[in-house]
BANU-601596 format. One record per residue (C-alpha): y, z, x. Coordinates in steps of 0.02 Angstrom, whole numbers, plus 50000, padded with zeros to 5 digits. Example, Ala and Ser with C-alpha at 12.3 -4.5 7.8 and 13.67 -1.06 7.14 Angstrom:
BEGIN
497755039050615 499475035750684 
***
This chain:
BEGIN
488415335948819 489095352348743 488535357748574 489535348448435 489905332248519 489385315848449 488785304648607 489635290848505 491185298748444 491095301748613 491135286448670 492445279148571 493595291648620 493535289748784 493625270248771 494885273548665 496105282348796 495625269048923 496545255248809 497945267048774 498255268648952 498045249548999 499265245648849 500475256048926 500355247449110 500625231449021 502175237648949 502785240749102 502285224249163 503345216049028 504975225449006 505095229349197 506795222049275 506265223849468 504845213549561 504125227649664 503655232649486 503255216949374 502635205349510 501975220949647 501455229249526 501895244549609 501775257849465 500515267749368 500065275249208 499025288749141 498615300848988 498715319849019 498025333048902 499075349748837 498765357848992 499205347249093 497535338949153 497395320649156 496275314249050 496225294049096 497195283449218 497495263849197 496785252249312 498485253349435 498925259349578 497535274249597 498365282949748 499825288649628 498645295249501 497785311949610 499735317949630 500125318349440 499135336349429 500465345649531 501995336949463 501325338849292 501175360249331 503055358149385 503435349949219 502575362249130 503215377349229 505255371849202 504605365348987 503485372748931 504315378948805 505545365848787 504845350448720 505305341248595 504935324648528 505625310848608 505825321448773 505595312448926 505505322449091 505925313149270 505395321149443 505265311449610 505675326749737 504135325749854 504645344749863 504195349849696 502705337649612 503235320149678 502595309349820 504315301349891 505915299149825 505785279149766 504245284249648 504975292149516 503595301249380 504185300449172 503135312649084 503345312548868 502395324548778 501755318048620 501425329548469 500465331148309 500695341648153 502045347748264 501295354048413 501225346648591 499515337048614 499775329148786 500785319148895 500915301548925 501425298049112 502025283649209 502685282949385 503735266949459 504145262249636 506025258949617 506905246649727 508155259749782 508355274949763 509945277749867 509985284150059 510425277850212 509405261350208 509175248750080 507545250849979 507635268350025 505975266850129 506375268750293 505255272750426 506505280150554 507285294650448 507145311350510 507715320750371 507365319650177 509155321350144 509315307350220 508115296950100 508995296549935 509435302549783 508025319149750 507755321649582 507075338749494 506165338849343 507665334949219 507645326849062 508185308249047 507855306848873 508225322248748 507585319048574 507715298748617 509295298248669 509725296448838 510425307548968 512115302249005 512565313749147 510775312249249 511225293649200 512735291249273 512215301149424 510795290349480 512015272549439 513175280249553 512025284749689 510925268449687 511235248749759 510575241549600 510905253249463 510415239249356 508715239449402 508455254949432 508845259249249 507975244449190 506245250949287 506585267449195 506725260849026 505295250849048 504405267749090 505285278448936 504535261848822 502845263548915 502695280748872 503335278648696 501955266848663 500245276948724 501245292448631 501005282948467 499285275748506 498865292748589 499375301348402 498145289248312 496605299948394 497195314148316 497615307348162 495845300448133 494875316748212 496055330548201 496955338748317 495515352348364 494075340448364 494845326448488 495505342648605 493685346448607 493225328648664 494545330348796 493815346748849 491955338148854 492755321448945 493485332149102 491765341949096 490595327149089 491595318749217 491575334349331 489475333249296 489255316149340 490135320449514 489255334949551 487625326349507 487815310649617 488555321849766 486955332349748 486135317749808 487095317949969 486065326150118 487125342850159 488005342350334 489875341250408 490375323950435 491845320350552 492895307050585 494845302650658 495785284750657 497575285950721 499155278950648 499905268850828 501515280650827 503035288150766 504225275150801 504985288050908 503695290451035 502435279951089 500915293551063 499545291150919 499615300750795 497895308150728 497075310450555 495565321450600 494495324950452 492835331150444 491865330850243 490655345950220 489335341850095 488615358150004 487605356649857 488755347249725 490255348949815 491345343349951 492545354450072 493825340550180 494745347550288 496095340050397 496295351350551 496505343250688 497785331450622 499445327750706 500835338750670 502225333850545 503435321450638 505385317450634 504735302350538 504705297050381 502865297550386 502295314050333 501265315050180 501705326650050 500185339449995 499965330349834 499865313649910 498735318050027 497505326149877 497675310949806 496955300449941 495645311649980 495105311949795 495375294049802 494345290049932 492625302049859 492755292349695 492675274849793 491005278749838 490535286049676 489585275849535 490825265949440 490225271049248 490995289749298 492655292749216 494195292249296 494955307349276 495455324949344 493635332349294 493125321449451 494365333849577 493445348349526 491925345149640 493245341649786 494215355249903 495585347349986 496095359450155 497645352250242 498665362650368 500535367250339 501555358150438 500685344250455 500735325650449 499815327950283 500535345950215 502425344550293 503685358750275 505315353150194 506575342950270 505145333950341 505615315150277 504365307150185 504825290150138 503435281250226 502035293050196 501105278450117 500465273050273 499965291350314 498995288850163 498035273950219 497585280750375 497015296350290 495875283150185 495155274650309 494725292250409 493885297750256 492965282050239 492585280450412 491895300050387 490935295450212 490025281350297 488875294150375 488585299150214 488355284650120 488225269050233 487755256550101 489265260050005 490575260050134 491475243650216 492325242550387 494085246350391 495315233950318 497105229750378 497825248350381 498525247350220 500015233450165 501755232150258 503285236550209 504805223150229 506255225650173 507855215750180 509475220050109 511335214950114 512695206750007 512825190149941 514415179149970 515155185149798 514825201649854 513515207249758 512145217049832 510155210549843 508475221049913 506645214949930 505395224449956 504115216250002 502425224050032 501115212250115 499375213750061 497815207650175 496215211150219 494805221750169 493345225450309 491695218650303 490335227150155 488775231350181 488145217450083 489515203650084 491185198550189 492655206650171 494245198250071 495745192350108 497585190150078 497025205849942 497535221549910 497185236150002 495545245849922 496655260049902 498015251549778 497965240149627 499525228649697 500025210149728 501095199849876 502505195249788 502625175849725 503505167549850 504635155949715 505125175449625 505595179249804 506795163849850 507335162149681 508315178049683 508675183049840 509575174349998 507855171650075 506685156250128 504905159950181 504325148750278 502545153950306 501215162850193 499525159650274 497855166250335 497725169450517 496095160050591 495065170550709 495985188050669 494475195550571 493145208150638 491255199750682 489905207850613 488355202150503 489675200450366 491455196150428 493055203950390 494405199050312 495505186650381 497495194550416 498865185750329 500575180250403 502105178550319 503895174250379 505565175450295 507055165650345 508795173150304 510075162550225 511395176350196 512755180350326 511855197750380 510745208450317 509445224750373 507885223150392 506745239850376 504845234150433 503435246950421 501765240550502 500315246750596 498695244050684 499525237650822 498615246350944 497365255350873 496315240250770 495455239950622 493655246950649 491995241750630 490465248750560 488575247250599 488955237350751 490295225350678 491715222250799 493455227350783 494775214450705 496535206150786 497905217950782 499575215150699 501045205150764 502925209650722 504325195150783 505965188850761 506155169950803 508185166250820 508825149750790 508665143950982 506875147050962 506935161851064 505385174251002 505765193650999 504325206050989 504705221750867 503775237950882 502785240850718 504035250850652 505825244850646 507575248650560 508815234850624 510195219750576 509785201150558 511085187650587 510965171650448 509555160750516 508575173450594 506575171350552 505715189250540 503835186350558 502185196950512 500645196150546 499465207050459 497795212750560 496005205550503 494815216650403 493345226150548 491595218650534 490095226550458 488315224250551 487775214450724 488585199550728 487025190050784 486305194350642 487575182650540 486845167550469 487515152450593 487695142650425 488775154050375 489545155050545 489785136050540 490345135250372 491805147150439 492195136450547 492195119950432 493515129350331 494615135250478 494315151450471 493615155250653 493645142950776 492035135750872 492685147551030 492825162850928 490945156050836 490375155851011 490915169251080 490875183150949 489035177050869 488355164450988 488325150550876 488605131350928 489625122850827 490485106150844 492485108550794 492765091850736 491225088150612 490935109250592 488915107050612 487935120850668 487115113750849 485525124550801 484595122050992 485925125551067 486235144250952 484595147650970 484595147551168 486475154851162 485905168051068 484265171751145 485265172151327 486475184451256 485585197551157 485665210451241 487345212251227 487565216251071 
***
């Protein structure tokens, strides 16, 4: 540690900002009006320092967090110097610091002795943002304009008091202004609350001391990086998963990207990734930082702060015009599952590196339904429902299910919040037998989900994947059950959708997903036919899929492992695998 710094002053400091931040993403959680935010848990929260750099993140959804450097410079460049307490700056223009238009960042700065300290930050997936589909989330837009309401940086509080104008312009230009405005609230509270904590640090330790523990918490953090990525043999390591299309077009889409390891640093770079599209699917520069810083610090020890010292040791190269660095009007409203893919490339790339730390890939990241329409009375509802599933088999243990992705901190919405306010009926929420990957440790099994409509007409807007190109499998683990999209009419009549969809549904129409399995990790015959049999006790696999994927006998009705007959199954067939 630098000179001056007390390893335990230290220590409560940075413990200290951890709480702050937590405190603030259970604020959020309790004065949120929407359930993509309260019961999702879509949203994040984090602590920034005067400059800008942020300093601790709350355990929520960590793919927002490696964006809120470059919206935080555009806050700074447009107010720097004009900030006052009880300021509160909104931005969600993927154009200029923001991801896409439905998360929308709040940025307060907080002051001491009357000068600006830092900046607490929070950042809420709204259910609508306005556009020209409900839940402004659409796969199938070709043009940001076409997305929603953008937003600048702006003020929406000045001195505490609320922007009117700003306010009435985004209840005009939103389905559920209500909402909306609630979400942000709960944000402007949010922030109010780690501002006061946040002042407490400097009220006990002065304003120059705790600036200096900041300085030393981004610097010790950068250290620990360095030194564990020292560690890592030097090389290029290359990897590319595809997303299955466009929606347009029926060609895959790659996300090429090959991980230099030098000394204590890393160099990714993304050439050879597809070109932006006319979908919504392009990921914005900042997004795509984000999951690539993301994706080093999942393999990182877990006692290293999380913070931007961590980015330092990582070089992020993505080419203009891209599917992850698009030129503006690209659209952008669906760059989450750009964001996925380009976590599961850089996983699939960092298991050369580190093998034991790295699973086989999970589901693709979750789906996106949404439904939207009018009541009887007229009044307008929106889910958005985002389905989470299955992680990929570890190197040490099976993968999980009906979870969220590895890359978010989120939750499948209850299913009694979902009927009880909304003109819905789901009629299935269940794992899928047989749809994980085989390896020495399974994956995942996929989840399915249906959802019944019960008013007159509505839109549906579904964004899936791994349709075609399934999860994968590492060290020999086999590849899990790709995903299923369906609408089953009233006549019983089943109708295969395309992973990405924008369309109507009549009243009684069933909309079905299925989510894919998680890949397996290992040779599957070196899984434990217990284990294999217990499996199939609990209905996870069935005796065919025991059979077939790790030659183990097992009786379907009683679930007991036939251990004479494995053995010779298994001795017949090893050379297969």
């Amino acid at each position: 540690m630098a000179v001056g710094i007390d390893p335990i002053t230290f220590a409560v400091i940075k413990n200290g900002l951890d709480s702050i931040v937590d405190e603030m993403a259970y604020d959020v959680m309790r004065t949120a009006r929407s359930e993509i935010v309260k019961d999702v848990m879509d949203f994040s929260a984090a602590i920034c320092d005067l400059s800008g750099n942020m300093i601790a993140q709350a355990k929520t959804v960590a793919l927002h967090l490696g964006a809120v450097p470059e919206a935080m410079t555009v806050v700074l460049d447009n107010y720097s110097d004009d900030l006052l307490p009880g300021d509160a700056v909104i931005l969600n223009d993927p154009y200029q610091g923001g991801m896409h238009l439905p998360d929308i960042f709040m940025f307060m700065p907080v002051f001491h002795g009357g000068t600006l300290q830092g900046f607490t930050v929070v950042i809420c997936h709204h259910t609508d943002v306005g556009g020209r589909v409900a839940g402004s989330n659409a796969s199938d837009s070709t043009e940001i304009f076409q997305e929603g309401l953008r937003i600048p940086a702006l003020k929406f509080f000045q001195q505490g008091k609320i922007n009117e104008t700003l306010l009435k312009l985004i209840e005009l230009n939103v389905r559920l202004p209500d909402r909306v405005v609630g979400d942000l609230k709960a944000q402007f509270a949010a922030c109010k609350t780690g501002a006061r904590e946040f002042v407490k640090l400097f009220e006990r330790y002065g304003s120059g001391k705790t600036q200096e523990y900041f300085t030393e918490l981004l610097n010790y953090a950068e250290r620990m990086t360095r030194e564990e990525i020292r560690k890592w043999p030097d090389g290029v390591y290359k990897f590319t998963d595809f997303i299955d299309d466009d929606g347009f077009s029926d060609t895959p889409l790659p996300i090429s990207v090959s991980i230099t390891v030098h000394g204590d640093s890393v160099t990714v770079d993304y050439d050879g990734t597809a070109s932006q599209v006319p979908a919504a699917l392009n990921s914005t520069r900042s997004y795509t930082n984000s999951c690539t810083y993301l994706s080093v610090r999942c393999v990182l020890k877990g006692d290293i702060p999380n913070n931007a010292g961590v980015f330092r040791a990582i070089n992020v190269k993505a080419p203009e015009a891209s599917i992850v660095n698009p030129k503006l009007p690209a659209a952008c409203a669906a760059r989450a599952l750009t964001g996925y893919r380009i976590v599961d490339a850089m996983f699939g790339a960092l298991s050369q590196v580190v093998p034991d730390r790295v699973p086989a890939a999970g589901e693709g990241g979750n789906t996106v339904v949404c439904l939207g329409g009018y009541r009887g009375d007229g009044s307008p509802f929106i889910i958005v429902d985002m389905i989470c599933g299955a992680w990929g088999g570890r190197p040490d243990k099976d993968g999980i299910e009906a979870i969220t992705n590895p890359s978010q901190n989120l939750s499948n919405t209850p299913v009694e919040t979902m009927e009880s306010q909304h003109p819905v009926r789901v009629e299935e929420y269940a794992l899928v037998p047989d749809s994980c990957g085989a390896g020495e440790y399974r994956g995942g099994l996929g989840v399915a989900r249906s959802y019944r409509l019960l008013a007159d007409e509505a839109g549906l807007q579904l964004r899936a994947d791994r349709m075609k190109i399934r999860p994968y499998g590492l060290a020999g683990g086999g590849e899990a059950e790709p995903a299923i999209n369906e609408i089953i009419k009233q006549n019983g009549e089943h109708v295969s959708l395309p992973s990405k969809i924008n369309r109507k549904l009549k009243k009684g129409d069933l909309v079905r997903h299925v989510q894919p399995g998680g890949g397996g990790f290992g040779n599957p015959l070196a899984r434990n036919p217990q284990r294999v049999a217990h499996d199939v006790w609990n209905m996870k696999i069935t005796a065919e899929y025991a059979r077939d994927r790790h030659c183990v006998v097992v009786h379907p009705n009683s679930g007991e492992l036939d251990e004479a007959a494995t053995t010779a199954l298994r001795r017949d067939n090893q050379a297969i695998f």
